[in-house]
C-alpha positions as CSV (number, residue, x, y, z in Angstrom):
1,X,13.4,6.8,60.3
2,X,10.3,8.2,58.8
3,X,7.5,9.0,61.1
4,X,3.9,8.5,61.4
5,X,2.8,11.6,59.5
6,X,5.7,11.5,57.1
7,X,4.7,7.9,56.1
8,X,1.3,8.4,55.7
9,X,1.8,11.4,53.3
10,X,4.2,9.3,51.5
11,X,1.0,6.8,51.0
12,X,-0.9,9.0,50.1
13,X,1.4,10.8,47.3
14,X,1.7,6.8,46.0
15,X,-2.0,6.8,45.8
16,X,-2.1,9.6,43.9
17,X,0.7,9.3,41.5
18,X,-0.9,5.3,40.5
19,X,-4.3,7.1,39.9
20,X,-2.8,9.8,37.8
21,X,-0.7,6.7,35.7
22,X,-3.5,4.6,35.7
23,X,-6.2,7.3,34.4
24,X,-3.3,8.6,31.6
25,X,-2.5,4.7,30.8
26,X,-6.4,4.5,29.9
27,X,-5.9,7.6,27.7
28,X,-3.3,6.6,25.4
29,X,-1.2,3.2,25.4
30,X,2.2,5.3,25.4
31,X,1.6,5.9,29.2
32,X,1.3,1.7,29.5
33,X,4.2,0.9,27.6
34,X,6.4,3.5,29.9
35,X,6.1,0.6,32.6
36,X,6.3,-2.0,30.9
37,X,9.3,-4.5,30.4
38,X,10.1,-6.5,27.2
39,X,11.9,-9.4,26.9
40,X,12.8,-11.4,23.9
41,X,12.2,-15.5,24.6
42,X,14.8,-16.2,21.9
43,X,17.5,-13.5,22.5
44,X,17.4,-12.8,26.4
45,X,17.1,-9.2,25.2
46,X,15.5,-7.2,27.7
47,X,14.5,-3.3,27.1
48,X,12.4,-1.1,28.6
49,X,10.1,1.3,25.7
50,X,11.3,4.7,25.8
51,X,7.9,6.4,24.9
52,X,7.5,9.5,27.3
53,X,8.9,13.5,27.4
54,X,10.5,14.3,30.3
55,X,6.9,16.7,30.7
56,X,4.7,13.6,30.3
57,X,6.7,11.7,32.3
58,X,6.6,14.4,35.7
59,X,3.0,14.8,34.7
60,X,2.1,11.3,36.4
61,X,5.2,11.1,39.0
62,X,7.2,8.9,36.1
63,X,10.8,9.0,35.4
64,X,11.2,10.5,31.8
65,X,13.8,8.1,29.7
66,X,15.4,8.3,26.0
67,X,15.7,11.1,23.9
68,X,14.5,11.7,20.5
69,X,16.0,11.2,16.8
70,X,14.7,10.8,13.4
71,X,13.8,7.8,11.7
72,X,16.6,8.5,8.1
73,X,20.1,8.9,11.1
74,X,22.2,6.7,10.5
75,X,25.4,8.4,12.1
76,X,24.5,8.2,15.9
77,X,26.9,6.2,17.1
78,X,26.5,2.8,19.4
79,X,26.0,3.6,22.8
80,X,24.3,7.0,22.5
81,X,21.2,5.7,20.8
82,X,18.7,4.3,22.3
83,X,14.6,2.7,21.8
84,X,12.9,6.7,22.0
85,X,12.3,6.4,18.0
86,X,9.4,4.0,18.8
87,X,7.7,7.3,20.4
88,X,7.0,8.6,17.0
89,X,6.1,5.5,15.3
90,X,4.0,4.5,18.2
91,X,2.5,8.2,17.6
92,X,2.2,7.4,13.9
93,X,0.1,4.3,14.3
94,X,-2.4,5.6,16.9
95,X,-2.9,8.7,14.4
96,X,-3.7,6.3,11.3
97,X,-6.2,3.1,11.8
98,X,-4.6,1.3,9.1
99,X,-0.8,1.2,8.4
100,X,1.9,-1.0,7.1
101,X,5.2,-1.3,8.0
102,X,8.5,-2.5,6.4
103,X,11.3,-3.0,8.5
104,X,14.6,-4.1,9.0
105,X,14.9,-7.8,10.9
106,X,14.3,-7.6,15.0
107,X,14.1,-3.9,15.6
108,X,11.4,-3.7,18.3
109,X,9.1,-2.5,16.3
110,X,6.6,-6.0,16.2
111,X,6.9,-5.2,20.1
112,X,5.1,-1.9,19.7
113,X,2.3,-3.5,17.9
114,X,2.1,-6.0,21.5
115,X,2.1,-3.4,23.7
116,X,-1.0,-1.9,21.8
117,X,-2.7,-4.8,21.7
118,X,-1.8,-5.4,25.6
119,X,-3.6,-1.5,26.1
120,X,-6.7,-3.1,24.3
121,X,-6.6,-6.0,26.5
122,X,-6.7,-3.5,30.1
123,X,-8.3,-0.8,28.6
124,X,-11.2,-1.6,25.6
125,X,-13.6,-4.0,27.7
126,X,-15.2,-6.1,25.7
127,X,-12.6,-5.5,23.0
128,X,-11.5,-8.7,20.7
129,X,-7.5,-8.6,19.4
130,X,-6.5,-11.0,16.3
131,X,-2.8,-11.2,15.7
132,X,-1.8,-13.5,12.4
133,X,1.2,-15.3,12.5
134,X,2.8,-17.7,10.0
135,X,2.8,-20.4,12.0
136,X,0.8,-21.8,15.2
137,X,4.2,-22.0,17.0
138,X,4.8,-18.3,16.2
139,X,1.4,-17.1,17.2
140,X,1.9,-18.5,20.5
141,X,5.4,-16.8,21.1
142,X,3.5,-13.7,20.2
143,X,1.1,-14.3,23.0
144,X,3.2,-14.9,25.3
145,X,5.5,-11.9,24.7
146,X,2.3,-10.2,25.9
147,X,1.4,-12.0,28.5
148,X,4.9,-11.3,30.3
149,X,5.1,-8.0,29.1
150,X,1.4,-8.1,31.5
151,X,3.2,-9.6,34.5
152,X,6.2,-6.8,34.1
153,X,3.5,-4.0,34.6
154,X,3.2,-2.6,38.4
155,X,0.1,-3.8,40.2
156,X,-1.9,-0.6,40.0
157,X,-1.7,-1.1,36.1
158,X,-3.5,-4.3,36.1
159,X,-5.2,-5.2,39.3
160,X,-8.5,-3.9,37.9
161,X,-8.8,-6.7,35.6
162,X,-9.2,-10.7,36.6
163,X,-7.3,-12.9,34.3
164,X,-9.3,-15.7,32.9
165,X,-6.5,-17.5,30.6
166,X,-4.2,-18.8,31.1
167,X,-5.4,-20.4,34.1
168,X,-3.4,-19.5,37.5
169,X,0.3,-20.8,37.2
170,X,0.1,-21.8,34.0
171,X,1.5,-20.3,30.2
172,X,-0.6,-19.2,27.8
173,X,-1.2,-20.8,24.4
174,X,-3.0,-18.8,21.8
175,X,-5.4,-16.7,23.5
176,X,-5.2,-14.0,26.5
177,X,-8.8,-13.2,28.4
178,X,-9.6,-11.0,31.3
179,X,-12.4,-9.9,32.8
180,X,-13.5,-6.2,33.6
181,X,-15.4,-5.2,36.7
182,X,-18.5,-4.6,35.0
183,X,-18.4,-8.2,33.4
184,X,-16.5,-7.6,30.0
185,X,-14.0,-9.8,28.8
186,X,-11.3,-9.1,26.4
187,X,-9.4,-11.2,24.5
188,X,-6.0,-11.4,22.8
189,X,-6.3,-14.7,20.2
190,X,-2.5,-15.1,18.0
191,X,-3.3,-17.7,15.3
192,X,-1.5,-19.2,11.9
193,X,-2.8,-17.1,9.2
194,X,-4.6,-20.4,7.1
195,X,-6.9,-20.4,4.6
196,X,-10.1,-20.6,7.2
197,X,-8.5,-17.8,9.5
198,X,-10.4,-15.3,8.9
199,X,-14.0,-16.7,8.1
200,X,-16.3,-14.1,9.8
201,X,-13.9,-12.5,11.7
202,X,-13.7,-8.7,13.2
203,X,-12.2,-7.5,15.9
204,X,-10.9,-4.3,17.6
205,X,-7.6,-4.6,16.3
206,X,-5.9,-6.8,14.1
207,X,-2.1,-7.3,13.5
208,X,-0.6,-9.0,10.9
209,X,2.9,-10.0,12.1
210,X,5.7,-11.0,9.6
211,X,2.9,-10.6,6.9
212,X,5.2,-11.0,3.3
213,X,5.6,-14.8,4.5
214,X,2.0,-15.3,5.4
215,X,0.9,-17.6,2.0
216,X,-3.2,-16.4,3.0
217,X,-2.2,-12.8,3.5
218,X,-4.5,-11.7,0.4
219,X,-7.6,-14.0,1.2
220,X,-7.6,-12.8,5.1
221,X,-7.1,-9.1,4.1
222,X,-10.1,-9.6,1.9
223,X,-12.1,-11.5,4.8
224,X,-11.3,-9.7,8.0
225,X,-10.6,-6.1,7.1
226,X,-13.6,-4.8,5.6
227,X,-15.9,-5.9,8.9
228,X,-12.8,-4.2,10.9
229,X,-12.9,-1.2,9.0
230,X,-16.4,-0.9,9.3
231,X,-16.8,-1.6,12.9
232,X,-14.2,1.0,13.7
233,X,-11.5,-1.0,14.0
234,X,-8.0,-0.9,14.3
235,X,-5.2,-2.7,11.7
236,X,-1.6,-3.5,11.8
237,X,0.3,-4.6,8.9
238,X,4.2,-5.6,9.8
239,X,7.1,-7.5,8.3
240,X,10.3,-7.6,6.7
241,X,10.0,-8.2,2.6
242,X,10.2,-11.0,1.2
243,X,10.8,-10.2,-2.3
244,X,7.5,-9.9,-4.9
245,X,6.6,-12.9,-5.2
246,X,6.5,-16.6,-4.0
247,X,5.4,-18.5,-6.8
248,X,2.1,-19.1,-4.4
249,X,-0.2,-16.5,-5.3
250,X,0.1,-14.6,-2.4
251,X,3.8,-14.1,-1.1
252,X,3.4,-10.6,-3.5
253,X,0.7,-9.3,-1.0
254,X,2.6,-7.3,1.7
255,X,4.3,-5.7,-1.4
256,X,0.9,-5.0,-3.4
257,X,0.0,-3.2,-0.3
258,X,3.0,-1.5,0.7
259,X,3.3,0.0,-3.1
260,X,-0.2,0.7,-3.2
261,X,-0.4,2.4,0.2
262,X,-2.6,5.6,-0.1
263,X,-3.9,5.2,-3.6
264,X,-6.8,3.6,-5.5
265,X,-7.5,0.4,-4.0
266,X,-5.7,0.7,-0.6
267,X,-6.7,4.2,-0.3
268,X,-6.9,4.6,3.5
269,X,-3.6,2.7,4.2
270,X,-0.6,4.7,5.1
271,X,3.0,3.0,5.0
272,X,6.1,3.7,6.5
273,X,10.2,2.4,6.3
274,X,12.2,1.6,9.2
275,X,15.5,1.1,8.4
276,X,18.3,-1.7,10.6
277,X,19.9,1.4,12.1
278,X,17.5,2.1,14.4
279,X,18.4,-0.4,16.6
280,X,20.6,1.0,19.6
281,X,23.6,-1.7,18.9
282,X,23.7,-1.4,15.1
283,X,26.1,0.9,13.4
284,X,27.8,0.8,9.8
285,X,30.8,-1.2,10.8
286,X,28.1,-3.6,12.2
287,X,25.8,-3.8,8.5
288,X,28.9,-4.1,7.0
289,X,29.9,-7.6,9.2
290,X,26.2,-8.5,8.6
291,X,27.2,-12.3,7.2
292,X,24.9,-12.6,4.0
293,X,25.0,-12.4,0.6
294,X,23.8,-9.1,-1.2
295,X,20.3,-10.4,-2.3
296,X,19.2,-11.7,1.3
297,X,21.3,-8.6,3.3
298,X,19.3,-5.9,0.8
299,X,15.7,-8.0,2.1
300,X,17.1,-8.8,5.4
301,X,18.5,-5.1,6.1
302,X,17.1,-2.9,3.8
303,X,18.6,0.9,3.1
304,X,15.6,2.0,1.3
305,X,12.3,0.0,0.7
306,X,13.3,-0.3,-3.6
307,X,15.7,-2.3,-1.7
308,X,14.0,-4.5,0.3
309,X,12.2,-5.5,-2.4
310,X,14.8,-7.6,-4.7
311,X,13.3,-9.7,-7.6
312,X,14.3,-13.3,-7.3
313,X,13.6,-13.8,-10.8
314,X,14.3,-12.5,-13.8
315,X,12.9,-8.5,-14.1
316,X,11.9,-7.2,-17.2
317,X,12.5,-3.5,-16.6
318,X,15.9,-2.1,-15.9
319,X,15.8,-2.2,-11.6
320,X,18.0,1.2,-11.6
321,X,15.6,2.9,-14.0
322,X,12.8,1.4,-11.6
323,X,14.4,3.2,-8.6
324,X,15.3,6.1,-10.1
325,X,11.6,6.6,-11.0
326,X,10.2,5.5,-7.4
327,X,13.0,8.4,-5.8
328,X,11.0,10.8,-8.2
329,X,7.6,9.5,-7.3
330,X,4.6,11.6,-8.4
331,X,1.7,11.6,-6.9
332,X,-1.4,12.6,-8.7
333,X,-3.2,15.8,-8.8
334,X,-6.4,14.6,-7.5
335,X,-8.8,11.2,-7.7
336,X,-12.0,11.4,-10.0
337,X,-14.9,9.6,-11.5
338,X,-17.5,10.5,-13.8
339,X,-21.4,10.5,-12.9
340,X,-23.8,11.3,-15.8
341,X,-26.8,12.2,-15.5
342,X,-29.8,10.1,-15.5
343,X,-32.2,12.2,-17.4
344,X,-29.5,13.0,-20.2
345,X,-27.4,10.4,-20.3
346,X,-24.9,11.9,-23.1
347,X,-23.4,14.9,-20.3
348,X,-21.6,13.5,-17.4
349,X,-19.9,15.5,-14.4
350,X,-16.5,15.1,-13.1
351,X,-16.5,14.6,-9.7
352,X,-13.5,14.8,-7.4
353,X,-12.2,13.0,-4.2
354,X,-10.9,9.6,-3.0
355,X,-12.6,7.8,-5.5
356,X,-11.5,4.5,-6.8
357,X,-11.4,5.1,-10.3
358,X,-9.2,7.6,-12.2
359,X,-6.1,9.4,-10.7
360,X,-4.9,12.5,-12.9
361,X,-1.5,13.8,-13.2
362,X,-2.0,16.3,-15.6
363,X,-5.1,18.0,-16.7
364,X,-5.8,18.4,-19.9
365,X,-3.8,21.3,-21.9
366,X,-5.5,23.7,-24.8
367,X,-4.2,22.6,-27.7
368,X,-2.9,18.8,-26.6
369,X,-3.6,15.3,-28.3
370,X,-3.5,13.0,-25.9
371,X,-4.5,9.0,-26.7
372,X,-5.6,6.5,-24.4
373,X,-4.5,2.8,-24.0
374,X,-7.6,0.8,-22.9
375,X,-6.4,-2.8,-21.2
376,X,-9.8,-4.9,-20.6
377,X,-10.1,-7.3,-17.7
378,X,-12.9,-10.1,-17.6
379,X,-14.9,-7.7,-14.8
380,X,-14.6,-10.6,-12.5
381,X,-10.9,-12.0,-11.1
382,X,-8.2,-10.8,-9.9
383,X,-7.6,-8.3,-12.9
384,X,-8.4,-4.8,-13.8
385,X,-9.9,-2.8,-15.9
386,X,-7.2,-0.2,-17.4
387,X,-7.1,2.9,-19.4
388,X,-3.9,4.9,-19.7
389,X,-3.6,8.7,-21.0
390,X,-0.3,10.0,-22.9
391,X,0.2,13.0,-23.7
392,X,1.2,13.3,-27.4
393,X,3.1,16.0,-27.2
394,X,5.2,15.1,-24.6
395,X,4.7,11.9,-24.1
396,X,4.3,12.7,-19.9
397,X,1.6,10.1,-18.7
398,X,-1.2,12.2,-17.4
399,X,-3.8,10.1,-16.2
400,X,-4.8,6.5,-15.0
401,X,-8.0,4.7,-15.0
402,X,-8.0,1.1,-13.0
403,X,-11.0,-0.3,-11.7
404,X,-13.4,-3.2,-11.5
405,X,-16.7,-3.7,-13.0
406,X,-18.5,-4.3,-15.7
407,X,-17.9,-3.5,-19.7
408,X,-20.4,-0.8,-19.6
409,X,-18.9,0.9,-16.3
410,X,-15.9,0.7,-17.7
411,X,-17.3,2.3,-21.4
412,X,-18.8,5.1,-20.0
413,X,-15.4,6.3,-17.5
414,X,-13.6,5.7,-20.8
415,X,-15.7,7.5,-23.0
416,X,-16.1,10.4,-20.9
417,X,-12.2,10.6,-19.7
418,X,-11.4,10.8,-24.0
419,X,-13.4,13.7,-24.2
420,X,-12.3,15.6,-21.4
421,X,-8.8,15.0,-22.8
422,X,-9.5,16.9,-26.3
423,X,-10.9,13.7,-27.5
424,X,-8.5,11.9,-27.1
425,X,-8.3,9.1,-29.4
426,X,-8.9,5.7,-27.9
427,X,-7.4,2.4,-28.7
428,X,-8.9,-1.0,-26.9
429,X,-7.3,-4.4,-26.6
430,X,-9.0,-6.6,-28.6
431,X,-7.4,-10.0,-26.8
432,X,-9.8,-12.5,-25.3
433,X,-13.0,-10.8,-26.6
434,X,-13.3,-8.6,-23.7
435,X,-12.0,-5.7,-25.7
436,X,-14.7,-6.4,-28.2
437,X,-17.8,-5.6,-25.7
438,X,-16.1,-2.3,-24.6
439,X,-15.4,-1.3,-28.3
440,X,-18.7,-2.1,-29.3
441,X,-20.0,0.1,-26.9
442,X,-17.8,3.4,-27.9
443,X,-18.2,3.0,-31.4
444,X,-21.9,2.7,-31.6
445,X,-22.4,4.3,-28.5
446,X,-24.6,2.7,-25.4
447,X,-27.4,3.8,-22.9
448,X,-27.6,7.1,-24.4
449,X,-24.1,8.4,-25.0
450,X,-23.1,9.3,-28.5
451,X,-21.1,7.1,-30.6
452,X,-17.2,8.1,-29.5
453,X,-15.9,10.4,-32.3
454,X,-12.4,9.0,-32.7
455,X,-11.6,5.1,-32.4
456,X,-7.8,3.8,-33.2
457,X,-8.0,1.6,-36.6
458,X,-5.5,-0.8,-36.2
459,X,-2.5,-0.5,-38.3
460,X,-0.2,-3.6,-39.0
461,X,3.1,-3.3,-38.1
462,X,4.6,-5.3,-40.8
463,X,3.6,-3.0,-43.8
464,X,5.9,-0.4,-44.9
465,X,2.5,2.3,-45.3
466,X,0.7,1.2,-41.7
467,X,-1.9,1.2,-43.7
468,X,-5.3,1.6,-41.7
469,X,-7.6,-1.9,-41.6
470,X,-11.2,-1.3,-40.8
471,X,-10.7,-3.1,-37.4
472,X,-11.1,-1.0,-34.7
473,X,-9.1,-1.8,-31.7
474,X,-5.5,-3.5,-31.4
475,X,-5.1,-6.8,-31.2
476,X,-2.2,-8.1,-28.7
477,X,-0.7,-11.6,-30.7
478,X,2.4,-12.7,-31.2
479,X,3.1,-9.8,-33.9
480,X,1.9,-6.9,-31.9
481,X,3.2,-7.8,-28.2
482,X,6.6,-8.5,-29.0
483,X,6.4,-4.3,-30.2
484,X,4.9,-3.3,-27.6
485,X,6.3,-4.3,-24.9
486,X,9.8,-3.7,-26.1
487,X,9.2,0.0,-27.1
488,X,7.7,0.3,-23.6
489,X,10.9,-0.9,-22.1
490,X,13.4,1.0,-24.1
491,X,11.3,4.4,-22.8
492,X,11.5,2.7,-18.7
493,X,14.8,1.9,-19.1
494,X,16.2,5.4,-21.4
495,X,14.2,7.1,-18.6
496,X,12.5,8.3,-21.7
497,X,9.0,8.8,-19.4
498,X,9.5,12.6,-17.4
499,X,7.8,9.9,-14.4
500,X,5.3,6.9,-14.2
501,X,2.7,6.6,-11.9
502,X,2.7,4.4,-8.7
503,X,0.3,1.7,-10.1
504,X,2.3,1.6,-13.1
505,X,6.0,1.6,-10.9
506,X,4.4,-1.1,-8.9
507,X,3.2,-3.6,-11.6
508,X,6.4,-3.0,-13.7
509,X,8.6,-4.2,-10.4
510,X,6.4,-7.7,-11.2
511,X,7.0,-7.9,-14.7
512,X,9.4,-10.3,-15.6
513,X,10.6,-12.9,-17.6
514,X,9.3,-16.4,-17.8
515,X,10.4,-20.0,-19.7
516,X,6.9,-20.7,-20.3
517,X,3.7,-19.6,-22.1
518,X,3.5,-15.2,-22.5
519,X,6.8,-13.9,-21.8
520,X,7.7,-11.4,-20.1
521,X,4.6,-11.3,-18.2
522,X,3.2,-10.3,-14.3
523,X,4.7,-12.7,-11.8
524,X,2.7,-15.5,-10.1
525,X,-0.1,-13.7,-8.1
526,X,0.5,-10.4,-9.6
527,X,-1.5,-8.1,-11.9
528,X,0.4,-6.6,-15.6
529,X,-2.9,-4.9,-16.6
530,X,-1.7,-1.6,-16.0
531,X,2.0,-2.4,-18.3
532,X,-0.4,-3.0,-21.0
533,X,-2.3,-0.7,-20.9
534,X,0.6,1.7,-21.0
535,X,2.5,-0.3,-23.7
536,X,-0.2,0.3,-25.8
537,X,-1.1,3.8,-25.3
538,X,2.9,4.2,-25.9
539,X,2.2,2.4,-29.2
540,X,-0.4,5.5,-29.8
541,X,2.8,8.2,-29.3
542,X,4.5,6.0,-31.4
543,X,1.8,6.5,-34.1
544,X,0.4,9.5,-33.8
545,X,2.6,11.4,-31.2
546,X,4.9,14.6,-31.8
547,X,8.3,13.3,-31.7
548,X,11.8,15.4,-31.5
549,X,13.2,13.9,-34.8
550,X,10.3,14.6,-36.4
551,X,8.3,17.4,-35.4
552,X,6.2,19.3,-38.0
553,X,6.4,22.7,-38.7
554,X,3.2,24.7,-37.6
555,X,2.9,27.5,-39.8
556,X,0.1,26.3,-41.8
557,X,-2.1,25.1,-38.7
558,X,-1.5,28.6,-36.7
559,X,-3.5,30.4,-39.7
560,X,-6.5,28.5,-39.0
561,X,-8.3,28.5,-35.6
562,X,-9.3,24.6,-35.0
563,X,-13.1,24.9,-32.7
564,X,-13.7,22.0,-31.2
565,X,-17.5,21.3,-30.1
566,X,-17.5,22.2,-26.3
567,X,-20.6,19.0,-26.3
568,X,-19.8,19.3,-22.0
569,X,-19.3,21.1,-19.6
570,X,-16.1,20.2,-18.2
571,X,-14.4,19.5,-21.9
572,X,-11.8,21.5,-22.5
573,X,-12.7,23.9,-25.7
């Protein structure tokens, strides 16, 4: 039996210990989740996270569980692993405020992403959560995951807030609210991601749960993440694949952002892969009992993410030459634009950083043709504008322009990325009349800048001399984009190309074949401007490049000493 003094100091340690795991629990939501309890509605599955050190752990009075093993092991046998990976990927997300992850069906991961939201809810007064679901019926499972993993906590984890709703007694639906001492409430609202969703929405953090089967993914994105980002908020992208596209429009969006993770349009987004073997129970023997065919166990229960991401249809492009270029994935060099100057409009600087705009792979080499492929989009829509840089030489892809804007914009990058590239020699698609503006503007030369120096002439591919016409540009018809697209997929498939770029990889994925109208073409929803532009600036090494077969001897040029007119800068002489 204890006595008086023994008792009270035994108080008093308790006292301290819930201050010390309260005031850490406000500090980072990994000291939350330690005492929390999670319990799946549909499975019975009940786990407790596994998120502390054994230091951390003594540091508040807590009782350190799990140990620690990387993400890619897939030999830990049944029964000796356990839920501690969700450490580092709970580490991984607090370090990044917008991520996306693809992962394996019910890992525990989308219960990370409510324990987060849970922290917001005790520890951000005034803080608003939006969680999108597929459907209504899903949103509320979601908020009520959280709401018992709320009850599960010890008393000294939550007593400092007052719970508005649900009311006493009863379930919640779609929303979570408590209120603070000082007055603040914070919410937790789950809702079906519809087309009205996310009309002028922001909020401290939003999750998108299961977000490749959301058909409004693309239209909330656009609507709720740039007030997020601005305000300083926090977002969640998670779900399994679901192929590249639905037919819908917008079933290709959790793969247009998982693809384009890190670079020109989704620059601050940062992707990761968990695979199904990070769930304590699953082991080969158990994948291999997995009861599906190939095409839904490869979406289902990925390996790898080039995996997860089968093509329904009909793919133009090899899908083994596709993978092996993603396993040798290049990233570029460095991101650039060009900024001329307003009192000479004629000189322009190259100015580096995470610009949307041009991504180099290569810089320009003394010596070097290159050519550029030019793909024009209307400067409104869903498209982009395109210019692709080959080396003729080599035939190595060394740079990438995609952006949006107007004709001129996309004349001057153009014009100024030719030049820096030995003046490169540039040939536009002429389809549509877009082309036309942009061409219009190179060869006469617009607000200032020259007239550009070397245009492609288009050839006709049925004469025996390619004679040059006096059109400039290329025109895509039925006799030129039969060539080109071919040629482009001999060199994908030969793995003729020493790598691709991501934007390129990405779009080619979506490329496929189609029983109607332009084929192959991009899927429903998704974007072939940069395959264009790369089939025709392919077209330009099949022109003008130096091919093995039929490479000409260079005695004669070495006794002459070529000076090109150094007109910038930056241009290499």
């Amino acid at each position: 039996m204890l006595t008086n003094q023994q008792v009270y100091d035994l108080a008093v340690r308790t006292l301290l210990e819930e201050e010390l795991q309260k005031d850490a629990a406000r500090r980072h939501p990994k000291y939350l989740l330690h005492f929390a309890t999670a319990t799946d509605s549909r499975t019975g599955e009940e786990f407790r996270f596994q998120v502390l050190t054994e230091a951390e752990a003594k540091a508040i009075g807590a009782k350190a569980t799990g140990r620690y093993f990387s993400y890619a092991d897939r030999e830990t046998p049944v029964g000796e692993k356990d839920w501690s990976w969700q450490r580092p990927y709970l580490d991984w997300i607090w370090e990044n405020p917008q991520t996306i992850t693809l992962k394996g069906r019910q890992l525990g991961a989308t219960w990370v992403w409510a324990g987060i939201a849970l922290w917001y809810l005790l520890f951000k007064p005034g803080s608003d959560v939006l969680i999108y679901s597929i459907k209504e019926k899903d949103a509320i499972e979601v908020v009520n995951r959280i709401y018992d993993m709320y009850l599960s906590l010890p008393e000294h984890l939550r007593e400092h807030v007052t719970v508005i709703k649900p009311t006493r007694g009863a379930r919640p639906s779609t929303r979570i609210e408590v209120e603070h001492a000082d007055g603040r409430v914070s919410t937790i609202e789950a809702m079906a991601a519809t087309e009205s969703a996310g009309h002028s929405r922001s909020a401290a953090l939003v999750i998108f749960d299961e977000a490749s089967r959301q058909a409004y993914a693309r239209m909330l994105w656009r609507a709720v993440v740039p007030a997020t980002g601005d305000f300083g908020g926090r977002i969640g992208v998670i779900s399994t694949a679901n192929g590249m596209s639905d037919g819908r429009g917008d079933g290709n969006f959790f793969h247009e952002l998982y693809i384009g993770a890190g670079y020109t349009n989704y620059l601050n987004l940062k992707a990761i892969f968990l695979g199904w073997w990070l769930h304590p129970s699953r082991d080969v023997e158990w994948y291999e009992r997995v009861p599906l065919d190939p095409e839904s166990k490869a979406e289902q229960y990925p390996n790898d993410p080039e995996e997860a991401f089968l093509l329904s249809g009909s793919p133009f492009f090899d899908p083994g030459a596709l993978r092996d270029y993603t396993v040798m994935k290049v990233r570029p060099l460095f991101r650039c634009s060009f900024q001329t100057d307003p009192r000479n409009p004629a000189k322009a600087t190259l100015f580096k950083g995470d610009l949307e705009g041009i991504e180099v792979y290569e810089a320009p080499k003394r010596g070097h043709k290159y050519a550029i492929g030019g793909d024009v989009a209307t400067g409104a829509g869903a498209d982009f504008s395109v210019a692709a840089v080959i080396d003729l030489d080599t035939g190595a892809p060394v740079a990438e322009l995609h952006m949006k804007g107007d004709h001129d914009r996309f004349a001057e990058q153009i014009h100024f990325l030719g030049l820096w590239y030995n003046t490169a020699r540039i040939a536009v698609e002429k389809q549509g009349g877009y082309g036309d503006t942009v061409i219009a503007y190179l060869r006469d030369g617009h607000k200032g800048r020259k007239p550009y120096p070397k245009l492609y002439r288009h050839r006709k591919f049925d004469r025996a001399d390619m004679k040059e016409s006096g059109s400039f540009g290329i025109p895509m018809n039925v006799q030129t984009r039969p060539k080109i697209v071919s040629e482009l997929r001999i060199w994908v498939n030969d793995r003729l190309f020493p790598y691709v770029t991501s934007g390129f990889l990405s779009e080619s994925r979506t490329f496929v074949n189609r029983p109607t109208g332009a084929s192959p073409r991009a899927a429903d929803g998704c974007n072939d401007d940069r395959v264009m532009a790369w089939g025709i600036a392919l077209e330009m090494y099949s022109q003008f490049g130096e091919h093995t077969h039929d490479r000409r001897k260079k005695a004669r040029a070495s006794m002459k000493k070529l000076k090109t007119p150094q007109l910038y800068p930056w241009a290499t002489p």
